[in-house]
VOBA-1610 file (N, C-alpha, C; in pm, whole numbers, padded with zeros to 5 digits, always signed):
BEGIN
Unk-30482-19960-15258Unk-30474-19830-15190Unk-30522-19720-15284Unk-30638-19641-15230Unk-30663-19507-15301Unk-30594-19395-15249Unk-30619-19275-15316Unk-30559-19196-15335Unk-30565-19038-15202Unk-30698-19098-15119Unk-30746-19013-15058Unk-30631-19076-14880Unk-30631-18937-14806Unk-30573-18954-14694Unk-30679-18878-14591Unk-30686-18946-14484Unk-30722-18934-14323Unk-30658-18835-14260Unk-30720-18746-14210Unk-30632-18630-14145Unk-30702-18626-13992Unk-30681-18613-13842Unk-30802-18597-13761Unk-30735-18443-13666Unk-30793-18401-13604Unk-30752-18279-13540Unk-30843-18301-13384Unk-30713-18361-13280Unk-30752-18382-13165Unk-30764-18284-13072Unk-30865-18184-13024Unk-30881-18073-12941Unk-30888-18063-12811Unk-30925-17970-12764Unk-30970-17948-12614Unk-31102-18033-12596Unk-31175-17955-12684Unk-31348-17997-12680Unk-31364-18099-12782Unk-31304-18121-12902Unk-31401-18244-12990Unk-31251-18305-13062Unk-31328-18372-13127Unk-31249-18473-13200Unk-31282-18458-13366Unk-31208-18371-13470Unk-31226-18335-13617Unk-31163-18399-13730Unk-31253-18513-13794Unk-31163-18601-13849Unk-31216-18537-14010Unk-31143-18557-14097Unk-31121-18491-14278Unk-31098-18665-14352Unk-31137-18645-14473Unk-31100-18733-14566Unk-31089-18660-14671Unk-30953-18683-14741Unk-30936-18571-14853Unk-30916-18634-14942Unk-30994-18606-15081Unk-30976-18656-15206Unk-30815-18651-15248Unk-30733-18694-15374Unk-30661-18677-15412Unk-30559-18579-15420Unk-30639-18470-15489Unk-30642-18325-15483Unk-30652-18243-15394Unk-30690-18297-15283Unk-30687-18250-15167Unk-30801-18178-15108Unk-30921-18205-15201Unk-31084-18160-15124Unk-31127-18249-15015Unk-31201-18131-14961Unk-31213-18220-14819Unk-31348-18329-14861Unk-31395-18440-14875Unk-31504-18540-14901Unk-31588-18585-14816Unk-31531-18561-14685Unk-31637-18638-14576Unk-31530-18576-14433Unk-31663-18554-14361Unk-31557-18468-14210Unk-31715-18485-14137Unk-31609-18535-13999Unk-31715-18556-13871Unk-31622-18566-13759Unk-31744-18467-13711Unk-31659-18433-13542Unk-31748-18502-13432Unk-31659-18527-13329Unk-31737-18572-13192Unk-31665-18522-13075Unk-31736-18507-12965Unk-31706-18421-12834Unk-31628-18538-12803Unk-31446-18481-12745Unk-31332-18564-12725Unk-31373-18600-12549Unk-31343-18734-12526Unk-31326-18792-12403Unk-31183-18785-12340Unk-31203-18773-12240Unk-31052-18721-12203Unk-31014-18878-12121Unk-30858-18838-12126Unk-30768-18945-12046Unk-30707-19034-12204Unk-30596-19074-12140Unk-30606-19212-12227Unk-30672-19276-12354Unk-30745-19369-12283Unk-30864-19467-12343Unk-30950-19346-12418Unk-30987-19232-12357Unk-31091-19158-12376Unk-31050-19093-12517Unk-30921-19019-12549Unk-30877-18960-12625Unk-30865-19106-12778Unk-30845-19189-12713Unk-30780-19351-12836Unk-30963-19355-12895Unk-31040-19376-12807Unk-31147-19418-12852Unk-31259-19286-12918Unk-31230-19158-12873Unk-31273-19039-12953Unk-31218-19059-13094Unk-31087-19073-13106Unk-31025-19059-13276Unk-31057-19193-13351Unk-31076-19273-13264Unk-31162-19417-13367Unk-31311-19342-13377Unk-31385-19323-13331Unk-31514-19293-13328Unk-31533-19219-13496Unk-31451-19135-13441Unk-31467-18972-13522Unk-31445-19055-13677Unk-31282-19084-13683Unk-31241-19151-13772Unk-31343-19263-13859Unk-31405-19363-13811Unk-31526-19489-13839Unk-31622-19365-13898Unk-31697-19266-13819Unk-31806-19225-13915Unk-31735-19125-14046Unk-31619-19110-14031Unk-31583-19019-14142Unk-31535-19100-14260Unk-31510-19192-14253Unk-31519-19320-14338Unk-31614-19382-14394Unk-31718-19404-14332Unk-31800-19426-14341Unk-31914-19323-14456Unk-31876-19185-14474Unk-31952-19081-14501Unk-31862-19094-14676Unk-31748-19130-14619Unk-31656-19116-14798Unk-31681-19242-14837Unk-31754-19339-14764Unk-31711-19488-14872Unk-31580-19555-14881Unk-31504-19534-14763Unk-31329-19561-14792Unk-31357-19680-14672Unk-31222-19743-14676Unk-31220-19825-14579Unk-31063-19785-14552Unk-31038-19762-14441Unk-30944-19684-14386Unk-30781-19768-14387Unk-30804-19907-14424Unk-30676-19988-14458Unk-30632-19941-14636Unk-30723-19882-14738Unk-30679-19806-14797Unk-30691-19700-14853Unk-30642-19604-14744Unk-30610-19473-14738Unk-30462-19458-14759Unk-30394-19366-14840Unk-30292-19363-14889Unk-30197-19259-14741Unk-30267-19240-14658Unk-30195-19176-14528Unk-30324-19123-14430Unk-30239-19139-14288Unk-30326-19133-14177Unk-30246-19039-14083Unk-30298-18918-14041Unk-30201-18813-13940Unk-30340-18739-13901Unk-30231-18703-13749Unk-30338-18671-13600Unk-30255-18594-13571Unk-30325-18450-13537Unk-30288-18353-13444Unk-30283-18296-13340Unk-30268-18325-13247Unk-30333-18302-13138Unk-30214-18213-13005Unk-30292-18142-12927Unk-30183-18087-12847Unk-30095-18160-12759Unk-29958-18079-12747Unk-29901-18131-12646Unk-29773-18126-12731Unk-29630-18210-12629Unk-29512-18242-12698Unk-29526-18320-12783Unk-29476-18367-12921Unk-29493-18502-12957Unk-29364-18558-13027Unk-29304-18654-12994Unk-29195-18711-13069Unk-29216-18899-13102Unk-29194-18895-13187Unk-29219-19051-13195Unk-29349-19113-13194Unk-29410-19024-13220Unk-29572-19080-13225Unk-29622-19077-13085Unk-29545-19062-13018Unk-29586-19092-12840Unk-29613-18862-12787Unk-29730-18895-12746Unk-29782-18755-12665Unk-29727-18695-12513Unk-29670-18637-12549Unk-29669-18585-12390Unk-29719-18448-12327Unk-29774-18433-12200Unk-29802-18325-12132Unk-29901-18246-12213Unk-30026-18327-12255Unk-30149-18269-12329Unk-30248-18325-12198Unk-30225-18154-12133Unk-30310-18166-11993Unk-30425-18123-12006Unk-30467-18056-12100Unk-30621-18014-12130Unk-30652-18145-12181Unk-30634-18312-12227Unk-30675-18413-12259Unk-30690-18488-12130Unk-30594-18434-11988Unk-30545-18579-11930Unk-30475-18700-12009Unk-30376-18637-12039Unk-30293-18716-12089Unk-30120-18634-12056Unk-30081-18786-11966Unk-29955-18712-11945Unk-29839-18806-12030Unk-29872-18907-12046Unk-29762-18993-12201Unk-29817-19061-12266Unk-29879-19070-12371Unk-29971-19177-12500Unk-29885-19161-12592Unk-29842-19294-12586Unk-29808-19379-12730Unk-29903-19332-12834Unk-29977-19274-12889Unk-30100-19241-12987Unk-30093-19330-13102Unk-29963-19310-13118Unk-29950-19369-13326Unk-29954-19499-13275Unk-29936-19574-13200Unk-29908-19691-13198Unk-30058-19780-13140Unk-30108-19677-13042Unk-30262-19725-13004Unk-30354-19704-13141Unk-30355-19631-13189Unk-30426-19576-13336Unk-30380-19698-13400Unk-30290-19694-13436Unk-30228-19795-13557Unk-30251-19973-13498Unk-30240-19996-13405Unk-30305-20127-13362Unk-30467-20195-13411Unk-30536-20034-13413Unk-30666-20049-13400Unk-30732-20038-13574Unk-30612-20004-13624Unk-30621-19952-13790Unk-30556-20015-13882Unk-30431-20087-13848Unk-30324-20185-13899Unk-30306-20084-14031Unk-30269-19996-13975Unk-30201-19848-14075Unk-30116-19784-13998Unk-29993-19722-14066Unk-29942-19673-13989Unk-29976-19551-14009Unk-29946-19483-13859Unk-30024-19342-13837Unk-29929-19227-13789Unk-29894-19095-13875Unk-29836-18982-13822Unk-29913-18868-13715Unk-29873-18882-13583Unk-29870-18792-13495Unk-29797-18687-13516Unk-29865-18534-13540Unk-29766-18462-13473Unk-29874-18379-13443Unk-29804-18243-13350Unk-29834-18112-13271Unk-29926-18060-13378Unk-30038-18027-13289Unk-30169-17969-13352Unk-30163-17840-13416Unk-30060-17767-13320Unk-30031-17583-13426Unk-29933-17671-13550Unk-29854-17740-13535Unk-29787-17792-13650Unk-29899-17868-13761Unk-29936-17918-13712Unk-30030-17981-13843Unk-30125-17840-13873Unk-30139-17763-13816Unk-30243-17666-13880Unk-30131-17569-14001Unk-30026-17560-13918Unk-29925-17467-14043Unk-29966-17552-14178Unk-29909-17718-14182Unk-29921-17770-14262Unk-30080-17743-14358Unk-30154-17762-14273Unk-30299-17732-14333Unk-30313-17592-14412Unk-30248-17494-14333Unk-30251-17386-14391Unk-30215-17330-14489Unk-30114-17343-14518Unk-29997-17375-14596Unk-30096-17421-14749Unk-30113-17539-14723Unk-30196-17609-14853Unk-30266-17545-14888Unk-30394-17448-14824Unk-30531-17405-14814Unk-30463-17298-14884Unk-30360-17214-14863Unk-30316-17086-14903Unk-30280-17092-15070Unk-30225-17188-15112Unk-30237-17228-15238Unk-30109-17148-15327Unk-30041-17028-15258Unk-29989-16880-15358Unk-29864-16960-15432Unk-29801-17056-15339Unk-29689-17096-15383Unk-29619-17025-15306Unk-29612-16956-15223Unk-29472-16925-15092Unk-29456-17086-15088Unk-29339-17105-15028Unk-29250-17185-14959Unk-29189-17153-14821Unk-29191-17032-14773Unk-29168-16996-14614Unk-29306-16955-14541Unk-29390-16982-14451Unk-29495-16959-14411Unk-29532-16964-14230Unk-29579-16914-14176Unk-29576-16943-14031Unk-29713-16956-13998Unk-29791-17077-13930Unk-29931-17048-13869Unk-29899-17001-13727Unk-29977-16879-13729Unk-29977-16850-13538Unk-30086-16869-13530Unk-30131-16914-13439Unk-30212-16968-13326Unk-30244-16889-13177Unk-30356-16778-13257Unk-30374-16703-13107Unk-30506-16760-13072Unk-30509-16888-12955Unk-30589-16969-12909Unk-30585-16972-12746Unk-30596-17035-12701Unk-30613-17027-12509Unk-30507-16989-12489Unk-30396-17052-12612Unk-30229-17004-12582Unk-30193-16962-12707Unk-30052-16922-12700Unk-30014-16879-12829Unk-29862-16937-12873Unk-29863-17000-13020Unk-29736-17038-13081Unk-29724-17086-13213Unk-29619-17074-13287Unk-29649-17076-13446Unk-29603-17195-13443Unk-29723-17249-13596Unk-29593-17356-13659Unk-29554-17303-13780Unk-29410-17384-13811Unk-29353-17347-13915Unk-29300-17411-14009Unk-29329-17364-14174Unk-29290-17428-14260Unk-29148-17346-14319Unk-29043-17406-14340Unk-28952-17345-14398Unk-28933-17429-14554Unk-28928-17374-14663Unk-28860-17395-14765Unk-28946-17522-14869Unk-29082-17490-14781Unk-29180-17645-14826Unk-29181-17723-14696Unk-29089-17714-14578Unk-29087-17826-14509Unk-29168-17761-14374Unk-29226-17875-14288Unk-29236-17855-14159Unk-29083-17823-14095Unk-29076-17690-13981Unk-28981-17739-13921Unk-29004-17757-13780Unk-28944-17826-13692Unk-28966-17839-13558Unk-28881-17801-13481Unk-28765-17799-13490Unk-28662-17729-13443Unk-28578-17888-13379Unk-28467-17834-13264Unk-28380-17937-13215Unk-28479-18028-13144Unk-28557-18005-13077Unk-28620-18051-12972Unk-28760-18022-12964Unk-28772-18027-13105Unk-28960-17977-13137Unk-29002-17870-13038Unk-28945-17765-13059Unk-29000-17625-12954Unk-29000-17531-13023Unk-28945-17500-13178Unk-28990-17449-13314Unk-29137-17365-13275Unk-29101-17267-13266Unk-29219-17183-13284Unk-29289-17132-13147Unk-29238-17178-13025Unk-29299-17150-12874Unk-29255-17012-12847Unk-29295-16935-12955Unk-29291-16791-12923Unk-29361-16721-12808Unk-29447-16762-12742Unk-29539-16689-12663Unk-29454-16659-12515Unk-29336-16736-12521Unk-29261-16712-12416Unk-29126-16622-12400Unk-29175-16558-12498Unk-29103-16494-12566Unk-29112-16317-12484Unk-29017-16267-12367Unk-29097-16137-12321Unk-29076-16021-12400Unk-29115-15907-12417Unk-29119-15792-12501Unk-29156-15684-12411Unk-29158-15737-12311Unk-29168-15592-12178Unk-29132-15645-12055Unk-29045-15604-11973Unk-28964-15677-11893Unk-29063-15591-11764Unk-29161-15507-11779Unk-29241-15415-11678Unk-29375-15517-11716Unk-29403-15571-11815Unk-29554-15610-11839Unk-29609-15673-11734Unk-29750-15741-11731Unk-29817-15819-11699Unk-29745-15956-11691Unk-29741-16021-11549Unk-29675-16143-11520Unk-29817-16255-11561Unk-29755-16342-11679Unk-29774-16428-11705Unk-29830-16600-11653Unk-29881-16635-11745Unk-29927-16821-11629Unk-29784-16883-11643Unk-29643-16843-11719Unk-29539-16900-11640Unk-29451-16829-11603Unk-29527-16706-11503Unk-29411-16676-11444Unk-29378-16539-11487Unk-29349-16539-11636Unk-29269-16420-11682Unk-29339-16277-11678Unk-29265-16162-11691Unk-29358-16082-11729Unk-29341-16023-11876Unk-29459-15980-11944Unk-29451-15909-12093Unk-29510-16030-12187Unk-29476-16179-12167Unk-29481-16219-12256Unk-29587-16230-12341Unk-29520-16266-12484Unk-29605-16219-12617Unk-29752-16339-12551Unk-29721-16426-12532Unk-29898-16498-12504Unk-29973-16490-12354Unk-29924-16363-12309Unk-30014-16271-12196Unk-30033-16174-12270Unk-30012-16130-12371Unk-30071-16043-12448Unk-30182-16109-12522Unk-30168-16172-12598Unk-30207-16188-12728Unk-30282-16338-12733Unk-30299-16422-12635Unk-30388-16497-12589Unk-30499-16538-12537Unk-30578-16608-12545Unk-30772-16631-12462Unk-30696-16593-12299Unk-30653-16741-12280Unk-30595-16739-12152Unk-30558-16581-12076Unk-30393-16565-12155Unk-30371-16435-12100Unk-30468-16332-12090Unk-30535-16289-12174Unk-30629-16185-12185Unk-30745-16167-12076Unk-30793-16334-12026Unk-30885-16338-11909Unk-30742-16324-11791Unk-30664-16356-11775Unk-30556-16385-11685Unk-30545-16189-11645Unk-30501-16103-11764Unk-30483-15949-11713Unk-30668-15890-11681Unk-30731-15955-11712Unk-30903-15902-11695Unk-30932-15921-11554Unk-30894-16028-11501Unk-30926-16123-11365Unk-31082-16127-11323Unk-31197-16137-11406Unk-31268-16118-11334Unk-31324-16272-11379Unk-31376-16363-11255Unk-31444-16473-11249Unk-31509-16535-11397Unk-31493-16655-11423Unk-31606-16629-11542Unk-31621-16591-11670Unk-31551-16450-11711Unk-31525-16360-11791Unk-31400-16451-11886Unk-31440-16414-12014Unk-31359-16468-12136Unk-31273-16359-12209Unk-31191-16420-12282Unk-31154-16266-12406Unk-31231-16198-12457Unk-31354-16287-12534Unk-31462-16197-12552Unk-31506-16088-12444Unk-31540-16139-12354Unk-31628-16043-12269Unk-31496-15927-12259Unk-31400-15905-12261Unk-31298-15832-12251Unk-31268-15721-12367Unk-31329-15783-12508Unk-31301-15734-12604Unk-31438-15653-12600Unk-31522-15699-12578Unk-31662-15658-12564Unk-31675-15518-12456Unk-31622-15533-12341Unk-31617-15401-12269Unk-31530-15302-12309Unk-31439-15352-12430Unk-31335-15253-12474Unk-31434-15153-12588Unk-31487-15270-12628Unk-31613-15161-12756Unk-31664-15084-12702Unk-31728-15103-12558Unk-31798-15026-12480Unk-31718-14938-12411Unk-31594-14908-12421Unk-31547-14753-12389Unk-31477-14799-12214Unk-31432-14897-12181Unk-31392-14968-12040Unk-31250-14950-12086Unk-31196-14872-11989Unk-31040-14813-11984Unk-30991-14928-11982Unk-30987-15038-11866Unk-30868-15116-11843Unk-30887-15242-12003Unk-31007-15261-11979Unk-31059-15341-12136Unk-30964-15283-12262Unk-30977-15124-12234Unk-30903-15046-12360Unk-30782-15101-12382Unk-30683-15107-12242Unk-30531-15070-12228Unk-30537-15248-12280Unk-30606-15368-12228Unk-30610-15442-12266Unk-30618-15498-12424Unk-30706-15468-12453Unk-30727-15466-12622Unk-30580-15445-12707Unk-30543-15317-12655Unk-30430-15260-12720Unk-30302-15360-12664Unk-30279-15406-12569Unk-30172-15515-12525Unk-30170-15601-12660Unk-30347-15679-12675Unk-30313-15756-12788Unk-30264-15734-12909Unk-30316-15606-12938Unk-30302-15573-13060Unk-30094-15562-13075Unk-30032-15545-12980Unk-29887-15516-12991Unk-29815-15621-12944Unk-29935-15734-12885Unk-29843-15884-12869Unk-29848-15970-13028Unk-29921-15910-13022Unk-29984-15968-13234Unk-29831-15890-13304Unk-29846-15815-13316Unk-29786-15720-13374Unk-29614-15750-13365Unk-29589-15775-13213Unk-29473-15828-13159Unk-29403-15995-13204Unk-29549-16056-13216Unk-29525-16204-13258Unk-29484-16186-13396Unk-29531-16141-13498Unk-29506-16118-13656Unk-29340-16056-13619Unk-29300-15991-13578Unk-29187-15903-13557Unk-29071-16008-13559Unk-29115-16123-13439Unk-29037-16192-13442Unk-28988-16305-13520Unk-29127-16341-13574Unk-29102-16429-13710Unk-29053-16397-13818Unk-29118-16292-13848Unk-29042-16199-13981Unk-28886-16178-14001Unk-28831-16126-13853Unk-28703-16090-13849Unk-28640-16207-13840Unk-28656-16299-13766Unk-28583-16408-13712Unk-28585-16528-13842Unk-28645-16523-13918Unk-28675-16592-14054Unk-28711-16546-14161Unk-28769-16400-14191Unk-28777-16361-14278Unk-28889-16437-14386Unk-29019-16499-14303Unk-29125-16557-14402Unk-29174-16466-14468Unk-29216-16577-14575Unk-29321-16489-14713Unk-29443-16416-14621Unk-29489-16529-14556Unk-29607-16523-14483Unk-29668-16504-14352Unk-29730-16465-14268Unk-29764-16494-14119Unk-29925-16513-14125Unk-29992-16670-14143Unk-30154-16715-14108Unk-30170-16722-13994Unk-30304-16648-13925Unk-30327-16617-13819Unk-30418-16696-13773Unk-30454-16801-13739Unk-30568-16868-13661Unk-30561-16885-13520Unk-30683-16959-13478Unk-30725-16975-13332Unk-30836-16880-13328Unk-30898-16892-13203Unk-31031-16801-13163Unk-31055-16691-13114Unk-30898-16633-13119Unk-30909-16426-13154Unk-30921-16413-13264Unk-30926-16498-13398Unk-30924-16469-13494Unk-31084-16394-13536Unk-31146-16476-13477Unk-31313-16460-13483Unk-31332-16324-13459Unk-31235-16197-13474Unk-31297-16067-13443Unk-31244-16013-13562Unk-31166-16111-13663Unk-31158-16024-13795Unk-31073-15918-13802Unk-31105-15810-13885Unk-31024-15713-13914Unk-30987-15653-13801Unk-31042-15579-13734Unk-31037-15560-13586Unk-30900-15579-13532Unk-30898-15680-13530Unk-30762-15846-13507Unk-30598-15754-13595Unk-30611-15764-13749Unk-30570-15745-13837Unk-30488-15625-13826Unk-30612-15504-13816Unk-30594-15394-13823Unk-30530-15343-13724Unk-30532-15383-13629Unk-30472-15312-13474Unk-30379-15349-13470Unk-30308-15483-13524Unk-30153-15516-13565Unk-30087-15404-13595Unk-30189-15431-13749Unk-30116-15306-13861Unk-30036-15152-13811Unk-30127-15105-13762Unk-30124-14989-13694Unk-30014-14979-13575Unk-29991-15127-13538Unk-29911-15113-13437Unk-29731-15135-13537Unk-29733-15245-13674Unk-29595-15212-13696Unk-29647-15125-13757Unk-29703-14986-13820Unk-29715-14862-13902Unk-29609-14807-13807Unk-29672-14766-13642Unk-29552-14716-13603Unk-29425-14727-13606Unk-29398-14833-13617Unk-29227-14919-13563Unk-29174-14885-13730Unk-29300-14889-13848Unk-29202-14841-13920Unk-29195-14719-13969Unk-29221-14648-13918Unk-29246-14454-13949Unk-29096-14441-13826Unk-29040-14529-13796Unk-28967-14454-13673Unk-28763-14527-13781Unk-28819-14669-13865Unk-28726-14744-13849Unk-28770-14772-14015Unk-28625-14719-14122Unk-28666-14768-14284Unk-28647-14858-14264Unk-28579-14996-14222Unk-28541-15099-14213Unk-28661-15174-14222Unk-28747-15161-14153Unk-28861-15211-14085Unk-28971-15197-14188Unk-28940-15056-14225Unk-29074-15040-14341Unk-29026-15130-14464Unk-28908-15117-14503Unk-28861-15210-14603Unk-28913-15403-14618Unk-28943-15392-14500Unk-28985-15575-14432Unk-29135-15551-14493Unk-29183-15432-14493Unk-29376-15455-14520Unk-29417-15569-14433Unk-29417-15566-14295Unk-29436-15679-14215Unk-29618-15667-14245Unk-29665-15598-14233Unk-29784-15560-14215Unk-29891-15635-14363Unk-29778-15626-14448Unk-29830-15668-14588Unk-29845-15890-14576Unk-29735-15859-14445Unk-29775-16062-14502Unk-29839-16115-14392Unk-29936-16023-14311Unk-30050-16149-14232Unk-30183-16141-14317Unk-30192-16258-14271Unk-30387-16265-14338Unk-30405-16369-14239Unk-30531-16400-14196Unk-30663-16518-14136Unk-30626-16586-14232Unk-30627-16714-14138Unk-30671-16858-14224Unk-30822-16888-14256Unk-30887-16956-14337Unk-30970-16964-14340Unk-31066-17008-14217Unk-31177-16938-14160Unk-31246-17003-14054Unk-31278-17091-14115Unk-31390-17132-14226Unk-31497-17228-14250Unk-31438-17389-14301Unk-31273-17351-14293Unk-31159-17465-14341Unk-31154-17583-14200Unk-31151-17696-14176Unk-31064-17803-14109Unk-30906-17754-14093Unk-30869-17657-14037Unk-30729-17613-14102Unk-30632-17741-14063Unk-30672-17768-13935Unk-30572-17858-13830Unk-30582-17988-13930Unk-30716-18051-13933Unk-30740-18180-13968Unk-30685-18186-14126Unk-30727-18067-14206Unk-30654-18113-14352Unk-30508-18094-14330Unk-30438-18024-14237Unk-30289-18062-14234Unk-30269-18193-14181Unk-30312-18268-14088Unk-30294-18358-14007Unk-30279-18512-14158Unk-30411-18470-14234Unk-30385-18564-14337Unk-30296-18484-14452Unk-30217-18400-14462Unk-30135-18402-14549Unk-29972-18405-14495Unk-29997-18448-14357Unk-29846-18413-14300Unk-29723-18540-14405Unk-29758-18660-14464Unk-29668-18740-14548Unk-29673-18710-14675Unk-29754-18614-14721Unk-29770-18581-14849Unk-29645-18541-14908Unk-29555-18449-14850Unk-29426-18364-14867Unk-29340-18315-14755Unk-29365-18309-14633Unk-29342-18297-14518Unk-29247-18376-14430Unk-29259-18520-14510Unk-29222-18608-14420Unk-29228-18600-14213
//
């Protein structure tokens, strides 16, 4: 057995498999467009997995650890209710591991990205949160060095979280909540127009479009609202921001900021937290998901 571990990051759209040296550089990474269902999802992460092996020179019986991220519930290696896959229960670790005669760690894709993140960040915190403002929104979380998942692995499903009991009613139901703010989904969900993405939303907001405006600014205080709650409710070193609102950068960042500036010009308590001082972007040009996915046995258990 060498020293390098298998990490893969199972998506909506592709399949992102990592091989990480010792040290934890990434050595060889190859993605392929994920097949959905079942069979479709088992035979995407062999695919992906074989050429990324193939690219490091490893032979995957010794790899010193093998972990997959992918959405949905996950307990026991077995997937549930990852409906953007068609998949409503996969055994995963156990179909994987048949086909690999390795045993293989499954867990939740925002969870393996904390983990990823976490590593990539390097500072030495030990409390850290990845949020995930992606089609949906929810953190994972590391407490104290560790993953945590909570009683019932729901650790971090902040987005259901309401903060305006008048807001915008939500895809479950609620109204205000932080991921009808601060989400792809939600954001086309308050836009309603056919077609139309967050981008195109953020895009008519540059262009001076009132409801785009009032929109924009929702995110910026569901962002703002999500840190609020992590911060207070745990008190992390850190809050890493990924997913594909991230792609607007400071923008993103800044409109947070501005939003706790207020909360703390009103509240010393608040200014005392410097909430504003502990978000940063994860790296875009990083595997974030897939290098957590292979470091989830490293320390994590």
């Amino acid at each position: 057995m060498t020293g390098e571990r298998i990490g893969v990051d199972i998506g909506g759209t592709k399949v992102d498999a990592v091989v990480l040296s010792a040290d934890g550089t990434v050595v060889a990474r190859h993605r392929v467009p994920v097949r959905k269902g079942d069979d479709g999802v088992v035979e995407s992460a062999l695919e992906a997995v074989a050429a990324a092996c193939d690219l490091a020179g490893l032979s995957i019986g010794d790899a010193a650890s093998v972990g997959v991220g992918i959405p949905g519930a996950v307990s026991g290696g077995v997937v549930r209710h990852a409906l953007n896959l068609g998949v409503t229960e996969l055994d995963l670790a156990s179909a994987l591991s048949a086909h690999w005669s390795v045993s293989v760690q499954v867990e939740n894709d925002v969870n393996a990205a904390a983990v990823g993140a976490w590593h990539l960040l390097g500072d030495g915190k030990k409390s850290v949160a990845y949020l995930n403002l992606g089609t949906g929104l929810a953190a994972g979380i590391i407490l104290d060095g560790r993953l945590w998942r909570g009683a019932h692995g729901a650790a971090g499903e902040i987005g259901h979280i309401s903060v305006d009991p008048s807001g915008p009613v939500g895809g479950d139901g609620l109204r205000g909540g932080i991921e009808t703010y601060a989400s792809g989904s939600g954001i086309a969900l308050q836009w309603s127009r056919d077609g139309q993405t967050s981008a195109d939303v953020l895009e008519h907001a540059r262009a001076g479009d009132t409801e785009a405006i009032e929109i924009r600014d929702r995110l910026m205080f569901g962002l703002a609202s999500a840190v609020r709650v992590l911060v207070l409710t745990l008190d992390l070193d850190h809050v890493i921001l990924g997913g594909g609102l991230t792609g607007i950068g400071a923008e993103l960042t800044d409109g947070a900021r501005a939003v706790i500036d207020d909360w703390e010009a009103a509240s010393p308590f608040l200014a005392s937290l410097r909430m504003g001082d502990r978000i940063s972007i994860a790296p875009a040009e990083q595997p974030v998901a897939a290098i957590g996915a292979a470091m989830l046995e490293a320390d994590h258990g």
